[in-house]
Backbone as XML, in Angstrom:
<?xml version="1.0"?>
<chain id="A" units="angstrom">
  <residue number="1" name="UNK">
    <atom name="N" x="0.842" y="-1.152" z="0.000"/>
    <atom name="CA" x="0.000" y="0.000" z="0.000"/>
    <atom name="C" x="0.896" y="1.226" z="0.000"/>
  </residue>
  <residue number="2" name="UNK">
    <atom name="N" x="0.604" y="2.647" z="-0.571"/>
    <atom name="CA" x="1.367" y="3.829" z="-0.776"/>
    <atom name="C" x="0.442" y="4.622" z="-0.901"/>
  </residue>
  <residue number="3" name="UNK">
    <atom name="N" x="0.829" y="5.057" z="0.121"/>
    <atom name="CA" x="-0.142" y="6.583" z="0.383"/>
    <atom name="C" x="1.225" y="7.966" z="0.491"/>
  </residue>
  <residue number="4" name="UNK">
    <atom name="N" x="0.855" y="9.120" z="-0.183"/>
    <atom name="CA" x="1.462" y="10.104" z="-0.452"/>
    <atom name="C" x="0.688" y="11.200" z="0.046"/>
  </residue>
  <residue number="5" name="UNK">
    <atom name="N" x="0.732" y="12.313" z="1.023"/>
    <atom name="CA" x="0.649" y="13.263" z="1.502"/>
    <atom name="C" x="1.384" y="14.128" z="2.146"/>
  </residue>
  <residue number="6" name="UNK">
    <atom name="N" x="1.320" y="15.422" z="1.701"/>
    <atom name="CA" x="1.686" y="16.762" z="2.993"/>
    <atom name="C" x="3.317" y="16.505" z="3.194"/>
  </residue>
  <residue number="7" name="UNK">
    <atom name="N" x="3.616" y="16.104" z="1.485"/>
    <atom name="CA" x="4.962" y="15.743" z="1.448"/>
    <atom name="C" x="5.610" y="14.785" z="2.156"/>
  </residue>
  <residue number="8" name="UNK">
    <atom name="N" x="4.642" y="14.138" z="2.620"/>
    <atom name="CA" x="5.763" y="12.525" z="2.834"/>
    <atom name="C" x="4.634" y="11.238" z="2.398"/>
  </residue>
  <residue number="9" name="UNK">
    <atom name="N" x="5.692" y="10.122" z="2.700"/>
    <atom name="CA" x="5.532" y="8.820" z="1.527"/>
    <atom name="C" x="5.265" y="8.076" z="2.733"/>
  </residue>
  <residue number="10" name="UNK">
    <atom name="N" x="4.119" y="7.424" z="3.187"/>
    <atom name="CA" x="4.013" y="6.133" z="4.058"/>
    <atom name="C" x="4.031" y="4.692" z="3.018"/>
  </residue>
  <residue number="11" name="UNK">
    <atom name="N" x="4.461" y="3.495" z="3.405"/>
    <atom name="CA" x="4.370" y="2.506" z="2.745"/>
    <atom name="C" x="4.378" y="1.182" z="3.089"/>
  </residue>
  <residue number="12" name="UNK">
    <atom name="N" x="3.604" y="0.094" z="3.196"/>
    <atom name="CA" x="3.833" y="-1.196" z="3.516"/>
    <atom name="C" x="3.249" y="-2.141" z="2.862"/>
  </residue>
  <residue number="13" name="UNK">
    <atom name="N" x="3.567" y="-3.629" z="2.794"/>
    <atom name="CA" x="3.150" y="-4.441" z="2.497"/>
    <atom name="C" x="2.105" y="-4.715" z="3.480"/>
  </residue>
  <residue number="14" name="UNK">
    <atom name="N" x="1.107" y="-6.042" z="2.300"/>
    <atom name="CA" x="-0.086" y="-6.871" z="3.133"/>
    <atom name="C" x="-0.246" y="-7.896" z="1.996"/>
  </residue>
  <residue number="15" name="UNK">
    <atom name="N" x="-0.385" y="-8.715" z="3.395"/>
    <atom name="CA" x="-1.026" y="-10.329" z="2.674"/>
    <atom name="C" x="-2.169" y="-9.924" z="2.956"/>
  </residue>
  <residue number="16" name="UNK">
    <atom name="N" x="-3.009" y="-11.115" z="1.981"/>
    <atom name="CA" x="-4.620" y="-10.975" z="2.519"/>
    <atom name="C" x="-4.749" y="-12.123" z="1.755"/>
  </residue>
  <residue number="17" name="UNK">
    <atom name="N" x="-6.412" y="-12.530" z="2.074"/>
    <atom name="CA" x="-7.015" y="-13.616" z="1.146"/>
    <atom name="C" x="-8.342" y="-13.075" z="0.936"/>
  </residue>
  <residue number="18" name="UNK">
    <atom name="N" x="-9.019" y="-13.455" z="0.137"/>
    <atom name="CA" x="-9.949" y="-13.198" z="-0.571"/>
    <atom name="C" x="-10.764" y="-14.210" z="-0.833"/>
  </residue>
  <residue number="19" name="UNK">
    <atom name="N" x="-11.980" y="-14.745" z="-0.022"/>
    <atom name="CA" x="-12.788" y="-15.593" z="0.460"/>
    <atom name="C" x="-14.188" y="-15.657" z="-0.831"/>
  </residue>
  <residue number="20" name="UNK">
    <atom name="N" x="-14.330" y="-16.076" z="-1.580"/>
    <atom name="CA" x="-15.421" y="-15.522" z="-2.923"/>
    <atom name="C" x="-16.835" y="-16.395" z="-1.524"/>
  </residue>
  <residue number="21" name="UNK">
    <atom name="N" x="-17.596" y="-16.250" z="-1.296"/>
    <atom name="CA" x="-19.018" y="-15.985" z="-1.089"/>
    <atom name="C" x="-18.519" y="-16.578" z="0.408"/>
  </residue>
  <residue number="22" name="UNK">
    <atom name="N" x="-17.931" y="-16.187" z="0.793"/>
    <atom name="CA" x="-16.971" y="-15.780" z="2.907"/>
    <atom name="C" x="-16.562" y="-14.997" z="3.191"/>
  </residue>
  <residue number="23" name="UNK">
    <atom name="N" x="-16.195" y="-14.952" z="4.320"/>
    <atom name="CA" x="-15.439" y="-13.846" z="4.732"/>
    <atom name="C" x="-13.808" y="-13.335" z="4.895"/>
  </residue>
  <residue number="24" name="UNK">
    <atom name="N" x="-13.275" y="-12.470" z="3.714"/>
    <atom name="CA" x="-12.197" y="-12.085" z="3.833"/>
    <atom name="C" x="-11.437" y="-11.851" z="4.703"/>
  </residue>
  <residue number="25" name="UNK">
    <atom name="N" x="-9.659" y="-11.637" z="4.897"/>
    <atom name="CA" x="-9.003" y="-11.731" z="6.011"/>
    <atom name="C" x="-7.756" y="-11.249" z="5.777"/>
  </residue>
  <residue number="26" name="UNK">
    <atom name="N" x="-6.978" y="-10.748" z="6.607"/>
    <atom name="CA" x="-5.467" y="-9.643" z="6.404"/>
    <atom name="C" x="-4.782" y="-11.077" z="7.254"/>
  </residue>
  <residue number="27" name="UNK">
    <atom name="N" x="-4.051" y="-11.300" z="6.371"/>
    <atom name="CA" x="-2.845" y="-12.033" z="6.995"/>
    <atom name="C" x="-1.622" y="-11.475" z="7.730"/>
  </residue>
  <residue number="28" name="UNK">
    <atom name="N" x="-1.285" y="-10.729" z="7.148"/>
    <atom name="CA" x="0.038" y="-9.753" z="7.797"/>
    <atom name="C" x="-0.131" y="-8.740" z="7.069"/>
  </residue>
  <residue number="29" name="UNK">
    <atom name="N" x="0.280" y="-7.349" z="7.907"/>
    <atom name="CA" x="0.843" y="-6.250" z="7.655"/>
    <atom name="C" x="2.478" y="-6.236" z="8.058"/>
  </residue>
  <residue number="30" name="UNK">
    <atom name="N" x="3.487" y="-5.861" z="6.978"/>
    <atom name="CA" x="4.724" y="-6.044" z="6.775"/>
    <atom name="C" x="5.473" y="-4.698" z="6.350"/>
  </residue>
  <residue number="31" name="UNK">
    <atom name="N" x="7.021" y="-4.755" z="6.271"/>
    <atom name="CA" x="7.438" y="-3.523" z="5.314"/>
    <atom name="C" x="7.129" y="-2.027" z="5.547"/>
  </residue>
  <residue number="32" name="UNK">
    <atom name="N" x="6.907" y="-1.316" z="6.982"/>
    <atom name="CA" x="6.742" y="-0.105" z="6.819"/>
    <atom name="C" x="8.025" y="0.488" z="6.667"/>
  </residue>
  <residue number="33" name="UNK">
    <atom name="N" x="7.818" y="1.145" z="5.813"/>
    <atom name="CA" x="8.689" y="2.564" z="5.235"/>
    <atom name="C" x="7.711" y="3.969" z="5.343"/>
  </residue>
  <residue number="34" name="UNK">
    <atom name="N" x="8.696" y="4.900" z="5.919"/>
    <atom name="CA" x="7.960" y="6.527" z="5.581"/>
    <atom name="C" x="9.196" y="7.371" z="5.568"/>
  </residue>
  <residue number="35" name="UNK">
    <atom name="N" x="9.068" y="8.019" z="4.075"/>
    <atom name="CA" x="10.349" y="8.885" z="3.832"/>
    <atom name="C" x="9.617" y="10.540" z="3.802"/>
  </residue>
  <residue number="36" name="UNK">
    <atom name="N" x="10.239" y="11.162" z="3.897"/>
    <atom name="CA" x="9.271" y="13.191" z="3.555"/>
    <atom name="C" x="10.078" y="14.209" z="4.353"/>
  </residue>
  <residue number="37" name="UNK">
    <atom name="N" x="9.580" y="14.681" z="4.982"/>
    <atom name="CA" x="10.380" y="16.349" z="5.615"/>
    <atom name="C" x="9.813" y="15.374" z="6.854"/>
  </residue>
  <residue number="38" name="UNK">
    <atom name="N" x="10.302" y="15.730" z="8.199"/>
    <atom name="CA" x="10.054" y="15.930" z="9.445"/>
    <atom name="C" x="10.377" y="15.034" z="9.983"/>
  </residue>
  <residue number="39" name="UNK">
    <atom name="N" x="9.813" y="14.194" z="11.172"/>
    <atom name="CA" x="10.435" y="13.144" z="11.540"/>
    <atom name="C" x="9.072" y="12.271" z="12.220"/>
  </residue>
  <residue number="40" name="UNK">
    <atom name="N" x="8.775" y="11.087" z="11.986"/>
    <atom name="CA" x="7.921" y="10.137" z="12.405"/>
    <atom name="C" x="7.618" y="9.375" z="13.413"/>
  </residue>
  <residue number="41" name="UNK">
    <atom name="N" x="6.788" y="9.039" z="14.031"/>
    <atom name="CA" x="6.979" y="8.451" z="15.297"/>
    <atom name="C" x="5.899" y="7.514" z="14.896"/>
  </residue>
  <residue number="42" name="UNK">
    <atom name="N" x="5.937" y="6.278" z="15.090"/>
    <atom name="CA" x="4.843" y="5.203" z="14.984"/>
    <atom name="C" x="3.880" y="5.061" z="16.596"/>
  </residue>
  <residue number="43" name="UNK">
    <atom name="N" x="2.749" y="5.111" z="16.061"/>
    <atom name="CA" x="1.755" y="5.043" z="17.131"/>
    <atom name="C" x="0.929" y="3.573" z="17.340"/>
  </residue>
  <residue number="44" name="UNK">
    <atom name="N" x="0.388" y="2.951" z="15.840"/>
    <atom name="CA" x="0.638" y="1.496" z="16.123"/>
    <atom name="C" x="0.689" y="1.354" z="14.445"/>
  </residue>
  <residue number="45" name="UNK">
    <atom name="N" x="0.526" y="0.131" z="14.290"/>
    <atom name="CA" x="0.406" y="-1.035" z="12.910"/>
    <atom name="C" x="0.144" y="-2.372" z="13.604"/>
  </residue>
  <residue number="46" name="UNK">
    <atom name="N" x="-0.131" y="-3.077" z="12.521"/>
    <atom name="CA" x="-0.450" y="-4.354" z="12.067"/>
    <atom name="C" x="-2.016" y="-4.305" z="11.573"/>
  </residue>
  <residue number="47" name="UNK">
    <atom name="N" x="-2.745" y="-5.423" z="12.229"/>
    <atom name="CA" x="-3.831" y="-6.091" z="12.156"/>
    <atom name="C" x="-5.070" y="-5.450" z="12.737"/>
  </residue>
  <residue number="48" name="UNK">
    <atom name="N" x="-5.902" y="-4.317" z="12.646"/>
    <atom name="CA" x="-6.912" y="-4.160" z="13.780"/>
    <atom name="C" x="-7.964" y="-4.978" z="14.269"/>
  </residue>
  <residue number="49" name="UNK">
    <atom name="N" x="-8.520" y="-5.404" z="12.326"/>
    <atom name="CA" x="-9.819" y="-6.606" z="12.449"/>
    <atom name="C" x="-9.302" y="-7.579" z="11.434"/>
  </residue>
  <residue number="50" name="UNK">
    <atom name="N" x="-9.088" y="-8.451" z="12.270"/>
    <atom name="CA" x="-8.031" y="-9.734" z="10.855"/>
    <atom name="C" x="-9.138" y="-10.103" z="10.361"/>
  </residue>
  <residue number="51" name="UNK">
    <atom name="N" x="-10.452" y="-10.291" z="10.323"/>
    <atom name="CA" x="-11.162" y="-11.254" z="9.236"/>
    <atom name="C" x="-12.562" y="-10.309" z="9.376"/>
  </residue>
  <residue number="52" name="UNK">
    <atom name="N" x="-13.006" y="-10.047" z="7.694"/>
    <atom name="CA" x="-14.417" y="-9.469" z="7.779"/>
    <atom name="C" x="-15.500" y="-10.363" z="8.368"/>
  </residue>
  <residue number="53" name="UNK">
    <atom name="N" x="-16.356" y="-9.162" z="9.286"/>
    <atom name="CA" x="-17.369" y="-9.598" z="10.155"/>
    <atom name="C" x="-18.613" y="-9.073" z="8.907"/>
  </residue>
  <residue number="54" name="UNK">
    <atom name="N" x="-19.812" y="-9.776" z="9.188"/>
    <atom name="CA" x="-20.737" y="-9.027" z="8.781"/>
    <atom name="C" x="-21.385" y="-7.257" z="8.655"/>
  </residue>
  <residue number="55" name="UNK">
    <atom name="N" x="-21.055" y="-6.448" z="7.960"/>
    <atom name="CA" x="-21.177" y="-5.413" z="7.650"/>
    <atom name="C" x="-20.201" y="-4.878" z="7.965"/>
  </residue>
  <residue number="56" name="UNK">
    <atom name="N" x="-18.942" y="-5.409" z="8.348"/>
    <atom name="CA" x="-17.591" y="-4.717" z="8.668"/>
    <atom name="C" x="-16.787" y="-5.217" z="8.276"/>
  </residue>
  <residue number="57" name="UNK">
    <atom name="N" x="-15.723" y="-4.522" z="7.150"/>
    <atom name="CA" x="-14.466" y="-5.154" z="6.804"/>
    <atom name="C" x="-13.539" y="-5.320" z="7.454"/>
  </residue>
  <residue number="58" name="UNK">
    <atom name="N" x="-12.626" y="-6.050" z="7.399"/>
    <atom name="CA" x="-11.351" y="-6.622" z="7.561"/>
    <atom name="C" x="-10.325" y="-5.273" z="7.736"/>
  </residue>
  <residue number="59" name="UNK">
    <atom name="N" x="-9.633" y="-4.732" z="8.251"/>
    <atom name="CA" x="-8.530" y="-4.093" z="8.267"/>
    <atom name="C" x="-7.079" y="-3.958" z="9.099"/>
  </residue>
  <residue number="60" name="UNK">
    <atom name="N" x="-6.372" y="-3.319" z="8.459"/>
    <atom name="CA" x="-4.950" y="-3.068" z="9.416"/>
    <atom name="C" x="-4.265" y="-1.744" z="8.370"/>
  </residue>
  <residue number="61" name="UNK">
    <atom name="N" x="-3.001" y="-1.164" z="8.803"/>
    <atom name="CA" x="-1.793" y="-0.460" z="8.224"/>
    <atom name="C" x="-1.711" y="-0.168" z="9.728"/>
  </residue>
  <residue number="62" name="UNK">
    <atom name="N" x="-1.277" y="1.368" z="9.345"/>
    <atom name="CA" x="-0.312" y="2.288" z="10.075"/>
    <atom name="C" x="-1.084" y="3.550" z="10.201"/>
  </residue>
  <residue number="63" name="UNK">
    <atom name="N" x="-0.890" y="3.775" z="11.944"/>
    <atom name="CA" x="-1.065" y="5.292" z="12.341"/>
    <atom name="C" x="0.327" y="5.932" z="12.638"/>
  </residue>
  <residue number="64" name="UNK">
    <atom name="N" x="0.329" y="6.976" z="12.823"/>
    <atom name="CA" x="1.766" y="7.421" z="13.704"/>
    <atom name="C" x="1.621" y="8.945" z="13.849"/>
  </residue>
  <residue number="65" name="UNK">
    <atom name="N" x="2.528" y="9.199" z="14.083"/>
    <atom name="CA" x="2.433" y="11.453" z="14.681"/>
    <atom name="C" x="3.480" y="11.967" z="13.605"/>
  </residue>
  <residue number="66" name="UNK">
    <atom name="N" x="3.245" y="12.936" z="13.023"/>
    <atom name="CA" x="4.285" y="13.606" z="11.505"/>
    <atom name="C" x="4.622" y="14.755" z="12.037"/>
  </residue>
  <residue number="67" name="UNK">
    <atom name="N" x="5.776" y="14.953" z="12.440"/>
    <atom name="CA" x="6.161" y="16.519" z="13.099"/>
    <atom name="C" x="6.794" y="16.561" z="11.985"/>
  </residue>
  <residue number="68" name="UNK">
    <atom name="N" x="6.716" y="18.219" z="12.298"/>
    <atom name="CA" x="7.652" y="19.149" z="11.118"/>
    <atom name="C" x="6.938" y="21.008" z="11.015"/>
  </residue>
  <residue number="69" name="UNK">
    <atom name="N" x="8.289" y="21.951" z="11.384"/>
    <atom name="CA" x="7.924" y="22.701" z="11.592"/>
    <atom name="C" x="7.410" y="23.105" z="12.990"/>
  </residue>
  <residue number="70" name="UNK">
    <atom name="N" x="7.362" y="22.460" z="13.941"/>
    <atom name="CA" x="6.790" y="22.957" z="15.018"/>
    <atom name="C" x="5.165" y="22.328" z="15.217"/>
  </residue>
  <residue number="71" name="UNK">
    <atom name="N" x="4.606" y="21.858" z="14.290"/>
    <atom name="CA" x="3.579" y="21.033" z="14.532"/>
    <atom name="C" x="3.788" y="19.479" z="14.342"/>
  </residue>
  <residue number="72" name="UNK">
    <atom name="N" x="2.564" y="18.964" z="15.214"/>
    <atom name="CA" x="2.556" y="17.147" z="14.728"/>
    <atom name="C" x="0.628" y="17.283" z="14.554"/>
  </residue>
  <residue number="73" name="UNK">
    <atom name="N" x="1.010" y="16.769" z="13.502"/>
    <atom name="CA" x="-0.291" y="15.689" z="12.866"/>
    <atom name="C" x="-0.301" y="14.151" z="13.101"/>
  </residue>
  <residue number="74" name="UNK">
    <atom name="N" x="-1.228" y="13.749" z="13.489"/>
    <atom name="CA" x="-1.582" y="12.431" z="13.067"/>
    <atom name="C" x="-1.675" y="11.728" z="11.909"/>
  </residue>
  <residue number="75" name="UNK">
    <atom name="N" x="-1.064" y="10.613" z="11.434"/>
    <atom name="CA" x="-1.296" y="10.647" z="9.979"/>
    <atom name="C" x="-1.366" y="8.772" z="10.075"/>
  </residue>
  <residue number="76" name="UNK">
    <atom name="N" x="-2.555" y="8.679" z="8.960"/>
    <atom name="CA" x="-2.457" y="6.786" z="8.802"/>
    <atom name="C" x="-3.324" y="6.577" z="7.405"/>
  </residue>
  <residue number="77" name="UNK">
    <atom name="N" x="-2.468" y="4.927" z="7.622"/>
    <atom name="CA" x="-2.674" y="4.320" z="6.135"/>
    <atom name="C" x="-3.911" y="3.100" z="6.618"/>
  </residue>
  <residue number="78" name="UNK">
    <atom name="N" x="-4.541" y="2.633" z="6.041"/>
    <atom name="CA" x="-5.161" y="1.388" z="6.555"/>
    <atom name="C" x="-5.728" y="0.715" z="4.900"/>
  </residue>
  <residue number="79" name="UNK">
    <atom name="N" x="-5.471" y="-0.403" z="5.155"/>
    <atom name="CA" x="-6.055" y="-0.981" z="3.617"/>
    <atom name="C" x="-7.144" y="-1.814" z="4.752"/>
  </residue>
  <residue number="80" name="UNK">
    <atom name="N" x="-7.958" y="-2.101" z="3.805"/>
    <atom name="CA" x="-9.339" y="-2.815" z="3.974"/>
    <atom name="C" x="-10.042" y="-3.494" z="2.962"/>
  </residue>
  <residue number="81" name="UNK">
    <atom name="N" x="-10.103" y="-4.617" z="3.642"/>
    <atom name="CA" x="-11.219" y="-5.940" z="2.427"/>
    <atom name="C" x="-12.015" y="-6.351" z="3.068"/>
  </residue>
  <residue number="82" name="UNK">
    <atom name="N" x="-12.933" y="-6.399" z="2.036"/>
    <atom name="CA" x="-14.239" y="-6.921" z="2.161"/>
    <atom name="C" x="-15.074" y="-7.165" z="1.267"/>
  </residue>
  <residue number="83" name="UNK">
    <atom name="N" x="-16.282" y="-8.080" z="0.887"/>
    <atom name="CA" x="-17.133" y="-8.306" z="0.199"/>
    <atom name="C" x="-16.155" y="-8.786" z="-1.447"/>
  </residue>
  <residue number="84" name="UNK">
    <atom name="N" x="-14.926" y="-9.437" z="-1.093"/>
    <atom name="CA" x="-13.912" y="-9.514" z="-2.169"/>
    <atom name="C" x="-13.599" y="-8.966" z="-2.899"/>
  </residue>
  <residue number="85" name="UNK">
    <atom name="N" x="-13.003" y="-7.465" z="-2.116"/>
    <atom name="CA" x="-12.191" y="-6.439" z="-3.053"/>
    <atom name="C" x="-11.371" y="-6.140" z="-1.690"/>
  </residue>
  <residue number="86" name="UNK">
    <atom name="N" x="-10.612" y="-5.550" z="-1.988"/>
    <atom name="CA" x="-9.736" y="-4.495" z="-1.069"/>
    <atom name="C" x="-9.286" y="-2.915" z="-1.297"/>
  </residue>
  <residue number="87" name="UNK">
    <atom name="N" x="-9.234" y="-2.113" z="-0.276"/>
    <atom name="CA" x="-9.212" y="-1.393" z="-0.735"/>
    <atom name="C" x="-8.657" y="-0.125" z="0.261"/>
  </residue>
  <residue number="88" name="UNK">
    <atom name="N" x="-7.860" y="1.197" z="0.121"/>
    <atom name="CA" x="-7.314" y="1.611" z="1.121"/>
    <atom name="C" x="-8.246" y="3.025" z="1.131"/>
  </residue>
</chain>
């Protein structure tokens, strides 16, 4: 997954599976990288909901805090599947 904002690059891998008429599931979240101006602090990653529930998908990535300049933002990635697609 690659998400690009506010001048910096978050990035990681994910397994998943893709269940055709079941319920989908995140195997691992892997591989974070974040390159840009400021400096990063990870707040969490991995897995939040490993397997879609009924009316709720499956998800995981990355939150963390983006200083630069004298401020911090919160900033996150999360991919999500469900209903056999995925999607961030």
């Amino acid at each position: 997954m690659h998400g690009f904002s506010f001048g910096f690059e978050l990035v990681f891998k994910a397994d998943y599976t893709s269940v055709q008429g079941g319920y989908d599931q995140i195997d691992r979240i892997y591989g974070v990288n974040f390159a840009g101006f400021g400096s990063w602090s990870p707040i969490s990653s991995g897995i939040f909901r490993k397997k879609e529930q009924a009316g709720y998908s499956a998800y995981g990535g990355v939150k963390g805090a983006l200083s630069s300049n004298g401020l911090t933002k919160s900033m996150y990635l999360y991919l999500r599947v469900g209903n056999d697609t995925a999607w961030i």
